[in-house]
C-alpha positions as CSV (number, residue, x, y, z in Angstrom):
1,X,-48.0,-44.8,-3.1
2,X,-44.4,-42.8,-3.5
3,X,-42.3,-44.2,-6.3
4,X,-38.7,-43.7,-5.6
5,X,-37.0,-42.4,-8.4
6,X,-33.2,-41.5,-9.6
7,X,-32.7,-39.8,-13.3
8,X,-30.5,-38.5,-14.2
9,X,-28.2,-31.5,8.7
10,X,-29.4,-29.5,11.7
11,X,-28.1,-26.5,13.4
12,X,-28.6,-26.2,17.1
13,X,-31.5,-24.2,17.1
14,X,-32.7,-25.6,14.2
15,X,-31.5,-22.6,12.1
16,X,-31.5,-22.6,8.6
17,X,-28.9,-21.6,6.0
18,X,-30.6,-19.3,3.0
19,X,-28.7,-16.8,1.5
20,X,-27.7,-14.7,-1.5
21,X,-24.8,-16.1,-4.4
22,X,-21.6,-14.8,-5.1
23,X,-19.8,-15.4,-8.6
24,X,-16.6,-16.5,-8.3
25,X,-13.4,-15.4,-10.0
26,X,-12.5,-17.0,-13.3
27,X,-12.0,-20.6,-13.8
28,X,-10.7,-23.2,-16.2
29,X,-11.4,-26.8,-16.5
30,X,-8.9,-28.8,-17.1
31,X,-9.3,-32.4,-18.3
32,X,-7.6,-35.3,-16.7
33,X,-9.3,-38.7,-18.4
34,X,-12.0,-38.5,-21.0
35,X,-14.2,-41.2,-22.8
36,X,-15.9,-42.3,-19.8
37,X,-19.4,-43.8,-20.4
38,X,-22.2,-42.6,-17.5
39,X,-19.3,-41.4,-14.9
40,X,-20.2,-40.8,-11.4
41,X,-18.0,-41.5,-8.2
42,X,-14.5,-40.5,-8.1
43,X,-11.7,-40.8,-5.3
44,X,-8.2,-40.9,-5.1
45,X,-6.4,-43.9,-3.6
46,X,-3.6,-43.7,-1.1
47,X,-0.8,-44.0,-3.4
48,X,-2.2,-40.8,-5.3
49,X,-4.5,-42.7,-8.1
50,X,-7.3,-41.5,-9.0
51,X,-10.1,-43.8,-9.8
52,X,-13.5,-43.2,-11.4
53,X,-16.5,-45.1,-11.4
54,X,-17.7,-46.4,-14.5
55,X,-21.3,-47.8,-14.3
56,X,-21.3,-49.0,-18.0
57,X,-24.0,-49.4,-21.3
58,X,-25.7,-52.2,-19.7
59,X,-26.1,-54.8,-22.1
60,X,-28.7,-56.9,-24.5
61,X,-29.5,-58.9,-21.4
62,X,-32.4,-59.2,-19.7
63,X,-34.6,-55.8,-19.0
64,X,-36.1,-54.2,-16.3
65,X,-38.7,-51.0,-16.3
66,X,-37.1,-48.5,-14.1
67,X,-38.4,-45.4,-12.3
68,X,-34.6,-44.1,-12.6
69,X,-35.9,-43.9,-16.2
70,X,-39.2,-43.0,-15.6
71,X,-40.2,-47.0,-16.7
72,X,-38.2,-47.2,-20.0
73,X,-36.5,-50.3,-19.5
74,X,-32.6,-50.8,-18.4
75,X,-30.7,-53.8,-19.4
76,X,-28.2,-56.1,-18.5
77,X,-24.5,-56.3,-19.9
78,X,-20.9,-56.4,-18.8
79,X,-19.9,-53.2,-19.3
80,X,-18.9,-51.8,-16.1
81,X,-15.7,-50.6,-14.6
82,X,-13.0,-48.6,-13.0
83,X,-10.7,-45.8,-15.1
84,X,-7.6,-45.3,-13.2
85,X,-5.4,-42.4,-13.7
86,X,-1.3,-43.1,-11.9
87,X,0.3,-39.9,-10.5
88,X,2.2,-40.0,-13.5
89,X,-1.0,-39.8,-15.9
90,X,-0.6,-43.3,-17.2
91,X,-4.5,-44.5,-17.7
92,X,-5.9,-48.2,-17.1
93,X,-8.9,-50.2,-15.6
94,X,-9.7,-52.5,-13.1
95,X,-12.5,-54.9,-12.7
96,X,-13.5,-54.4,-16.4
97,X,-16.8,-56.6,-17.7
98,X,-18.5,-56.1,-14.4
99,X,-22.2,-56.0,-14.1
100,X,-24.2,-53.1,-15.5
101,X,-27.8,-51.8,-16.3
102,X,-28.4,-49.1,-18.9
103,X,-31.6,-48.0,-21.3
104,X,-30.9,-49.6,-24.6
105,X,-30.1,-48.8,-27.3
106,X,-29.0,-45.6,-26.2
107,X,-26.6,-46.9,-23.3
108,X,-27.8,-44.0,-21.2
109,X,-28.1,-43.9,-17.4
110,X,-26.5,-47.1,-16.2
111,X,-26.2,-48.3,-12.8
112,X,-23.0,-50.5,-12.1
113,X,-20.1,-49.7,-10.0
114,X,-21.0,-46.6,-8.7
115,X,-18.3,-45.6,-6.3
116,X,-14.9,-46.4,-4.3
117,X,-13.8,-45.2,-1.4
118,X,-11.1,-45.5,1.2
119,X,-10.7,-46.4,4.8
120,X,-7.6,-44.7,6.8
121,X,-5.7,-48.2,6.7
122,X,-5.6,-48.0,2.6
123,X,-8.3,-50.4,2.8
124,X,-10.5,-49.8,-0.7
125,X,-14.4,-50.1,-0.7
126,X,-17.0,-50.7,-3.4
127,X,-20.4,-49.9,-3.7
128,X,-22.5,-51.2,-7.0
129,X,-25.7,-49.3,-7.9
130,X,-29.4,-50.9,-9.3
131,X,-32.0,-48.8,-10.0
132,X,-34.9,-50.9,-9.7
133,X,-37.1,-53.6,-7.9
134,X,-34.5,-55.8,-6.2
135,X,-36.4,-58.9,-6.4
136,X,-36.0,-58.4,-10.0
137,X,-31.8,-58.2,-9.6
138,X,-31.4,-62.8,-9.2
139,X,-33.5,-65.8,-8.6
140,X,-32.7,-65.5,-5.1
141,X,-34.1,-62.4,-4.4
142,X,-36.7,-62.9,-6.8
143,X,-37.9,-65.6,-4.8
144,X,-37.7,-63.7,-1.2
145,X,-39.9,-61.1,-2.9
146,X,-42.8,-63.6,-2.9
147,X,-42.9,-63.6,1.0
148,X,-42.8,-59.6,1.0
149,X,-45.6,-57.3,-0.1
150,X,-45.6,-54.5,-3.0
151,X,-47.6,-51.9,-3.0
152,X,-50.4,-52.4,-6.0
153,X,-49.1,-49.0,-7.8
154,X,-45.9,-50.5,-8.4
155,X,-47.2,-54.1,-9.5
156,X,-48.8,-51.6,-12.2
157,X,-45.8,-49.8,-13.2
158,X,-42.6,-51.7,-12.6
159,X,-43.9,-55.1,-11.5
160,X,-41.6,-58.4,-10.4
161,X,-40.0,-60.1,-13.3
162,X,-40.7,-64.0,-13.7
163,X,-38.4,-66.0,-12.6
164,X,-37.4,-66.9,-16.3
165,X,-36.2,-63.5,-17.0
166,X,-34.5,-61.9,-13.4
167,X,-31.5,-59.8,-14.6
168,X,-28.9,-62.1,-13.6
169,X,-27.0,-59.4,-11.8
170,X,-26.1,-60.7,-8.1
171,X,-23.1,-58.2,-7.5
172,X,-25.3,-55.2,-8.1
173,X,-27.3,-53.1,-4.9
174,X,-24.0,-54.2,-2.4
175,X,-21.2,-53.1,-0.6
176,X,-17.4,-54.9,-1.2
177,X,-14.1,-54.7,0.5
178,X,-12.3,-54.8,-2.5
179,X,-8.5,-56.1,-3.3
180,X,-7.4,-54.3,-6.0
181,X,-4.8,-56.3,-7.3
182,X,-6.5,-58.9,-7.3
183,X,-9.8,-58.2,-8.4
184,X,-11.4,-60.2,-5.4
185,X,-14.7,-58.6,-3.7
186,X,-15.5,-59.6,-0.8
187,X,-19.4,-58.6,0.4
188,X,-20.1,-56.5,3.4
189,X,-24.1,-55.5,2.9
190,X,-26.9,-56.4,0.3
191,X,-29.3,-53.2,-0.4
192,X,-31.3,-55.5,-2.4
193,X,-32.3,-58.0,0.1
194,X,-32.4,-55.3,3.1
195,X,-34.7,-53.3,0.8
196,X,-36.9,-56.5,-0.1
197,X,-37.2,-57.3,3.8
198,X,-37.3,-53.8,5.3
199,X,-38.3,-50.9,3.0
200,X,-37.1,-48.4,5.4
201,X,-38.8,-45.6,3.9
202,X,-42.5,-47.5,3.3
203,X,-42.7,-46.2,-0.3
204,X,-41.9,-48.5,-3.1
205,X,-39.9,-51.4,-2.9
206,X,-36.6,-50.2,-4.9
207,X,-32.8,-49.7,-4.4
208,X,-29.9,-47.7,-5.8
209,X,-27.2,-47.4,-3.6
210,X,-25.7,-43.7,-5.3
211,X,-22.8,-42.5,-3.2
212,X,-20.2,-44.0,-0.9
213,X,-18.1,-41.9,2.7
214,X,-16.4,-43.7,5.1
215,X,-14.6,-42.5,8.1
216,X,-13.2,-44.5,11.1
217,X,-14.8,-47.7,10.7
218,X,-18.2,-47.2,8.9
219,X,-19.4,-46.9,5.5
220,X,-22.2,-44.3,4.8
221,X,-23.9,-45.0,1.9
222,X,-27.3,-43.2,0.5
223,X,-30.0,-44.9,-1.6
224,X,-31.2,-43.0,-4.1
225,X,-33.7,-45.3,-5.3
226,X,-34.9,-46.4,-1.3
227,X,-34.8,-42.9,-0.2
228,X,-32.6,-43.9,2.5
229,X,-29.3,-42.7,4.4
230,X,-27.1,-45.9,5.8
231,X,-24.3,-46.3,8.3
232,X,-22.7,-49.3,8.1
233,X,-19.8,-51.3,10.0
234,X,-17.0,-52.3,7.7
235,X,-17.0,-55.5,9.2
236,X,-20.7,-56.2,8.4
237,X,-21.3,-56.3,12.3
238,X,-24.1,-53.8,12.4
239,X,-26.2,-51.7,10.0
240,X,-28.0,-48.6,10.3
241,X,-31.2,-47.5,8.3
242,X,-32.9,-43.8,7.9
243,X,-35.4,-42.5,5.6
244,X,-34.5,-38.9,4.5
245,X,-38.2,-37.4,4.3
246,X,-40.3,-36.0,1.3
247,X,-40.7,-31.8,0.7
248,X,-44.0,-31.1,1.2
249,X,-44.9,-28.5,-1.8
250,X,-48.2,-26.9,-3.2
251,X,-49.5,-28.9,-6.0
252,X,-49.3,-26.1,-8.2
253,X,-45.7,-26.5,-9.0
254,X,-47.0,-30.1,-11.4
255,X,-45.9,-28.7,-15.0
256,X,-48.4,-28.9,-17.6
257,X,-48.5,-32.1,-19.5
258,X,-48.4,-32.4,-23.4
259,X,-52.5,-32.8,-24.9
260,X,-53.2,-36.6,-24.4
261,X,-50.1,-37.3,-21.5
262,X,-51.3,-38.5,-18.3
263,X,-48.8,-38.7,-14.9
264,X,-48.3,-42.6,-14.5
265,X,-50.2,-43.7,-11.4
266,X,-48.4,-43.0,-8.5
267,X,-45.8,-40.9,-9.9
268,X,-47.0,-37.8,-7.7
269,X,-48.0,-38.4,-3.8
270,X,-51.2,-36.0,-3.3
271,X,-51.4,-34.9,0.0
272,X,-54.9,-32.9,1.5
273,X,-54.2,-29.3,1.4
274,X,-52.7,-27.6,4.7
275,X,-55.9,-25.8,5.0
276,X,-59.1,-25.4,3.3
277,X,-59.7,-24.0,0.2
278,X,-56.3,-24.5,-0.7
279,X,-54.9,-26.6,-3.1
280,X,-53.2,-30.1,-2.1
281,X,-49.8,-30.6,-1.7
282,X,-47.5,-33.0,-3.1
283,X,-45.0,-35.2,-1.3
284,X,-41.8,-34.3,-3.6
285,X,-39.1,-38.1,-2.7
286,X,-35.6,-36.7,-1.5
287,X,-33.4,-39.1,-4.0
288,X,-30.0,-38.6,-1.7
289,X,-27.3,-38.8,-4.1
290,X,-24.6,-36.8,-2.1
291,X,-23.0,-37.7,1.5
292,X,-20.1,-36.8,3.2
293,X,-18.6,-36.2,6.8
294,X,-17.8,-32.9,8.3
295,X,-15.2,-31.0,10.0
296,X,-17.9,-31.3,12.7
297,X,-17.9,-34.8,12.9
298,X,-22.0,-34.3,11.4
299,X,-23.3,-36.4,8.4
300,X,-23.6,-34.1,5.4
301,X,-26.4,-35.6,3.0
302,X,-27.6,-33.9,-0.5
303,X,-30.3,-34.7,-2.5
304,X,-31.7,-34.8,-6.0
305,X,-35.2,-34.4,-6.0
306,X,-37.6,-36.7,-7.5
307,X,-40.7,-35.7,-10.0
308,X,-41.8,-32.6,-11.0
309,X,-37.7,-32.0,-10.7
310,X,-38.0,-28.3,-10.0
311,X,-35.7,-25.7,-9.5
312,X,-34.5,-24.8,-6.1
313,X,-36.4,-27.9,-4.4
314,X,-32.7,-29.5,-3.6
315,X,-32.1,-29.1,0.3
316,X,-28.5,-30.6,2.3
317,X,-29.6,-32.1,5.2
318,X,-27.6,-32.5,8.0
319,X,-27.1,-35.8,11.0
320,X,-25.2,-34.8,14.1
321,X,-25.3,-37.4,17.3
322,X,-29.1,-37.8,17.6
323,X,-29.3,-39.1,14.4
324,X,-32.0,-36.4,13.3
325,X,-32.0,-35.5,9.8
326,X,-32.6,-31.5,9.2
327,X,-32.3,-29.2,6.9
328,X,-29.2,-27.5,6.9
329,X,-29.6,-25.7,3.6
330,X,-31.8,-25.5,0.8
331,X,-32.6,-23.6,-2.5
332,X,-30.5,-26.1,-4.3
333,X,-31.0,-27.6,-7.5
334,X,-30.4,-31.7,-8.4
335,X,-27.6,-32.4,-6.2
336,X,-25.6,-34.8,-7.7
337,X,-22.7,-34.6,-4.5
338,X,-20.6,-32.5,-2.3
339,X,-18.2,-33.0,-0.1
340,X,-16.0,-30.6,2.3
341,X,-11.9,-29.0,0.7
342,X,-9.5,-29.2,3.6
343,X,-10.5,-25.2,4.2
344,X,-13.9,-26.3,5.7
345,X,-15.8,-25.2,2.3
346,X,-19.0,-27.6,1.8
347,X,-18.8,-28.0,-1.7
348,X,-22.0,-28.8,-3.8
349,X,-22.1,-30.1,-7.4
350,X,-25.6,-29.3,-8.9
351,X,-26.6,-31.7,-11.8
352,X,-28.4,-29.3,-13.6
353,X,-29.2,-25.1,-12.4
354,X,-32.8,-25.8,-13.8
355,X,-35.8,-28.1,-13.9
356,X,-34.8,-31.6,-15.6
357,X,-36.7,-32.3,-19.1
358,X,-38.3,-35.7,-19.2
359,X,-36.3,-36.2,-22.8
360,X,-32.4,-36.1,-23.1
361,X,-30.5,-35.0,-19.9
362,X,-27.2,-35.6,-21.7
363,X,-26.0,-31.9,-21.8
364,X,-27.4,-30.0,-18.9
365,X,-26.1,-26.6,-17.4
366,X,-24.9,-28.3,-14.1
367,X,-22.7,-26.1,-11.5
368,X,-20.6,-26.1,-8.8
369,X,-21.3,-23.8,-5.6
370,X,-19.1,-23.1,-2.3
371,X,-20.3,-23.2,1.1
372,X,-17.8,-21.1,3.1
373,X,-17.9,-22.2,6.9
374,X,-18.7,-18.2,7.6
375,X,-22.0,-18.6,5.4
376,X,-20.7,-17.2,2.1
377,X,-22.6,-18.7,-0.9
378,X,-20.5,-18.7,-3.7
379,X,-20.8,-20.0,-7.6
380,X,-17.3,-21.4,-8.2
381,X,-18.7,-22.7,-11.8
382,X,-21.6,-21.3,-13.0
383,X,-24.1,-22.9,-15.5
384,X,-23.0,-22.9,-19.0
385,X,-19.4,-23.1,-18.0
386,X,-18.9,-26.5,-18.7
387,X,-20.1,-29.0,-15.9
388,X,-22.7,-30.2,-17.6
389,X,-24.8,-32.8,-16.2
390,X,-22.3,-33.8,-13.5
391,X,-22.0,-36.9,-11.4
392,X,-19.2,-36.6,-9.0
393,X,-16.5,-34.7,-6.8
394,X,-13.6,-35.2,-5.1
395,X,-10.8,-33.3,-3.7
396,X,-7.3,-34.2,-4.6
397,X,-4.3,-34.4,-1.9
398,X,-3.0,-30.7,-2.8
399,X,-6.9,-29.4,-2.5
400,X,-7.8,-29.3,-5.8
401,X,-11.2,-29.4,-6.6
402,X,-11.8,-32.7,-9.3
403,X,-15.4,-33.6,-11.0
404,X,-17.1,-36.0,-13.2
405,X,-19.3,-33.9,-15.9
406,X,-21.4,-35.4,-18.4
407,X,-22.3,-38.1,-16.5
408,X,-25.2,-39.5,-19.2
409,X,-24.3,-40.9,-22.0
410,X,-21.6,-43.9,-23.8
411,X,-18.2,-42.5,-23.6
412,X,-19.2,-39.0,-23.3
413,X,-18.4,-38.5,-19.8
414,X,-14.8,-36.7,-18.7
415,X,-12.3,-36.1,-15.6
416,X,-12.1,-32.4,-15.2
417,X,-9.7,-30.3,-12.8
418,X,-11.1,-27.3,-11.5
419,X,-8.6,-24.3,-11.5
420,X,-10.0,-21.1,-9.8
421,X,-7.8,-17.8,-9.7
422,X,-7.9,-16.2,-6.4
423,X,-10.2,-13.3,-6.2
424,X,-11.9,-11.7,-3.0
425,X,-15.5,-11.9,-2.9
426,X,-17.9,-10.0,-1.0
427,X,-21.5,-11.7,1.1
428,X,-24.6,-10.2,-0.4
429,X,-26.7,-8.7,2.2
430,X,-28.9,-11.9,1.7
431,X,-26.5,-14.0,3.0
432,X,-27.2,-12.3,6.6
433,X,-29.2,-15.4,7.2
434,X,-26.3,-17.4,6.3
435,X,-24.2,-15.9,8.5
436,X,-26.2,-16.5,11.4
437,X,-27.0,-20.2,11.1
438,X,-23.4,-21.4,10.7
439,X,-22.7,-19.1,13.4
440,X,-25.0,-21.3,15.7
441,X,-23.0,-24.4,14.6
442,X,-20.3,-22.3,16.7
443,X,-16.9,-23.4,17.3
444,X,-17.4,-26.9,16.9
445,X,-18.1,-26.5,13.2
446,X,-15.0,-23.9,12.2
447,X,-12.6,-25.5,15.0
448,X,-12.6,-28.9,14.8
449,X,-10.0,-29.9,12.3
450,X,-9.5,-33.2,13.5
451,X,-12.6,-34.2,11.6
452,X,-12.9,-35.9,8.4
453,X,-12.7,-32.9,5.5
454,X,-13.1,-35.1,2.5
455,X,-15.0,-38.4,1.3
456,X,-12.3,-40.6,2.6
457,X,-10.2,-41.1,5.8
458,X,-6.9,-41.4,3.2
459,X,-7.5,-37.5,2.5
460,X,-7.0,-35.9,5.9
């Protein structure tokens, strides 16, 4: 039995990119909103406006045990929202008092309105997050649950609610076209009930639609919580489901536990070992929390990792026209997102440079790291310079490089700029490898510019 859990790419040839890090030059971060409570997506609008998802404090609603939160319960509220920052700098909000879930009292982790994107048309697009069973979201899907099975591991640890006490929180786990002058939504695709009825990747029965790309006319949209990549038509016509598959790793990478603390059942997948006398393996979930289209015209997905959350686990995966999902690079740590700068740089926002505490992940050494379309591996914020525990990234019309850090936490999360002064750096010899494998992606990576270079279609 997996649990699916949220805390907080191929080359022809099937190549692999592994190389050495560079640091980069100096750099400042400069803040552009602040006060933010649990900040993750971020975008900017046609018009120049930059918005920035606001999933909320949850409330003192009904609660939920969540394997986002390793089973502490979340808890419904109206606390959700968008910040909105005018090319001018004037701040504001839109759809303020919208659904959220958060642990209480503390406020921390919520799931709400997790992202907005654009079409090319200026045509704005909402995605609301979960992080939970989805029968446990309404009495509607409460009551399709009952025709569906759960596995008996997660009937243990994060079973249905009774009808009597669902969350109340039917706008949550969807996709909206959104108007937003008006504030009217109007709903494209249910993750909850597709979830409930499908459970593309066979684990646990859970949603949390994380991060939100769209280009030409379909949404892509990764689950964090269902372990699933999803390409869907803006019109609703047609929808598209893919599991993103487990790391296999050597058992011996399970930290040691506190005297008297026991792994809750099914928290860890043990797999035989891969030959005898060996130890068994674990099945390590993916938790995709990053996606984004390339110059290639390839789906770009990153991933967090799910328990033991160890360092360098992290891989980007990558989805050409088969619709195979391969490793593209790995040795990454908690990917939060990453998207591509209108230079062809994949860059990669690392929650965290090491392994996630099971305690307070409020203030953890997160990073930044560049992806040159040569190969080059470079560090454009290193840990300890100030992204901690970020969420999201974006890149502004003049390229500017714009993230959400401190994305745990009531009103603790911020807007920062990242400003980078030029310097030249050099590959390690390590990066040889690097080198190679974006060389096999050949001219079809580094020459077509047509293709979409940032999270939305309004950016090119």
């Amino acid at each position: 039995m997996k649990l699916k859990q949220f805390t907080f790419s191929f080359l022809t040839c099937s190549a692999t990119v592994v190389f050495g890090t560079n640091i980069a030059q100096a750099v400042t971060l400069t803040p552009i909103i602040q006060g933010i409570s649990n900040p993750r997506g971020i975008s900017f609008g046609p018009d120049g406006t930059l918005y920035v998802s606001e999933p909320g404090v949850g409330g003192n609603g009904n609660c939920q045990p969540s394997p986002s939160t390793l089973f502490q319960p979340i808890c419904a509220g109206n606390t959700s929202s968008y910040r909105t920052v005018s090319p001018t700098g004037q701040q504001g909000s839109i759809f303020n008092n919208f659904q959220s879930l958060a642990e209480q009292p503390s406020g921390n982790q919520g799931a709400g309105l997790q992202d907005l994107q654009f079409d090319a048309l200026g045509n704005a697009y909402v995605l609301t997050g979960f992080a939970g069973y989805p029968g446990n979201r309404d009495l509607e899907l409460n009551t399709l649950g009952n025709n569906y099975p759960i596995p008996p591991g997660q009937i243990t640890t994060f079973p249905p609610s009774p009808p009597e006490e669902v969350l109340n929180t039917p706008d949550l786990a969807k996709l909206f076209k959104a108007d937003l002058n008006t504030g009217e939504l109007t709903e494209i695709f249910d993750f909850g009930r597709y979830e409930i009825v499908n459970n593309p990747d066979g684990g646990d029965v859970v949603t949390n639609p994380y991060d939100l790309t769209i280009s030409g006319d379909t949404a892509y949209v990764v689950d964090a919580g269902g372990n699933t990549s999803y390409s869907i038509k803006l019109d609703g016509s047609s929808v598209e489901a893919l599991a993103i598959p487990d790391n296999i790793v050597s058992s011996t990478v399970l930290p040691p536990l506190p005297p008297g603390v026991e792994i809750p059942p099914g928290l860890v997948d043990f797999l035989p070992p891969e030959e005898p006398g060996q130890p068994p393996r674990i099945a390590i979930q993916s938790v995709p929390t990053g996606n984004t289209i390339g110059p290639d015209g390839a789906l770009y997905i990153g991933e967090y990792t799910g328990f033991p959350y160890l360092e360098g686990a992290a891989r980007i995966f990558r989805i050409g026209e088969n619709g195979v999902p391969e490793v593209f690079a790995e040795g990454f740590t908690h990917i939060t997102d990453l998207t591509f700068d209108q230079n062809g740089n994949l860059l990669v926002l690392q929650f965290s440079d090491e392994p996630q505490p099971l305690d307070d992940i409020r203030f953890l050494p997160g990073s930044l790291i560049q992806l040159a379309p040569d190969g080059t591996r470079t560090t454009l914020v290193a840990a300890g310079e100030g992204l901690e525990s970020s969420a999201g990234i974006t890149i502004g019309p003049n390229n500017e490089i714009y993230v959400t850090r401190r994305g745990v936490g009531p009103e603790l999360g911020s807007v920062v700029r990242v400003d980078l002064e030029p310097a030249a750096t050099v590959p390690e010899p390590s990066s040889t490898v690097g080198l190679l494998a974006f060389s096999v992606l050949g001219g079809g990576f580094l020459l077509k510019r047509q293709g979409k270079r940032s999270k939305d279609d309004s950016k090119n």
